[in-house]
C-alpha positions in Angstrom: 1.4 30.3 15.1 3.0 27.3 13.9 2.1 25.6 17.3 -1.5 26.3 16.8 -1.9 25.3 13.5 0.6 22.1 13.7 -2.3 19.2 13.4 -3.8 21.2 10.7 -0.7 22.0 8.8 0.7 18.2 9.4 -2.8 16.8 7.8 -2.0 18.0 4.6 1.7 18.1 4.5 2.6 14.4 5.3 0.4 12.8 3.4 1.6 15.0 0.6 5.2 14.4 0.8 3.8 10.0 0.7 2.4 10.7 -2.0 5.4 12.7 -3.9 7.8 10.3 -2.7 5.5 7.0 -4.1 5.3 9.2 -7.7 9.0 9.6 -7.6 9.8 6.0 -6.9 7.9 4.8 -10.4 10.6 5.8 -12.5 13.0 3.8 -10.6 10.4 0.6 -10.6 10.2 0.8 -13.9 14.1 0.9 -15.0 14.3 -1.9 -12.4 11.8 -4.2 -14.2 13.7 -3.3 -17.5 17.1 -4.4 -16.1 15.0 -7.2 -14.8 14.2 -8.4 -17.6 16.9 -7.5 -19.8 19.2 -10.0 -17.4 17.1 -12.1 -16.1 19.4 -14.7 -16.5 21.7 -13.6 -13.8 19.4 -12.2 -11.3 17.6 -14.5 -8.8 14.0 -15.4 -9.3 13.2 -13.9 -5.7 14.3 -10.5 -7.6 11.3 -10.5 -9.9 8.7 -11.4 -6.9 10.6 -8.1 -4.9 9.8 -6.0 -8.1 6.4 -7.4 -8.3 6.0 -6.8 -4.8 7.3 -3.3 -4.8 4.8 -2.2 -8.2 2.2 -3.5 -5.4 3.2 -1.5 -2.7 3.7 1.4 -4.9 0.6 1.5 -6.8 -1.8 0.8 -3.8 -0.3 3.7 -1.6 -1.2 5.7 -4.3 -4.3 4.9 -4.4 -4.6 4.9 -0.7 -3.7 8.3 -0.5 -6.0 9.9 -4.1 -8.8 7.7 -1.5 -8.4 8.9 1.9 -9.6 12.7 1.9 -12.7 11.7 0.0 -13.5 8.8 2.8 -12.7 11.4 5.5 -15.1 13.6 3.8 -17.9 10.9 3.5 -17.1 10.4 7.2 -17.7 13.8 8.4 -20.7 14.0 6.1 -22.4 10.8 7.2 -22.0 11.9 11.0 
């Protein structure tokens, strides 16, 4: 059964699991841009432009995956 149902089942899990494991990395951004900017003196200035780097990469996956069923909805509506 699981063989049959593998592309369905794999549609909804991975994208799931992207999206818990963006959600759980916030927390860890965010006590990353504290430390950031509680010693800023000693850190390098390239490891502000990673954190502002990684709040971009975080924040658009999410988005990217709240976006994607409803564009593969308007997809299979439109056809």
């Amino acid at each position: 059964m699981l063989r049959t149902f593998f592309p369905e089942l794999a549609a909804a899990f991975f994208p799931r699991l992207g999206l818990m494991g963006l959600s759980l990395a916030q927390p860890y951004l965010v006590n990353a841009a504290i430390l950031y900017i509680t010693f800023h003196e000693t850190r390098p200035l390239n490891y502000g432009y990673g954190l502002i780097g990684a709040y971009a990469l975080c924040y658009l996956g999410i988005a990217v995956r709240y976006c994607a069923p409803f564009l593969t909805r308007v997809q299979h509506l439109a056809q």
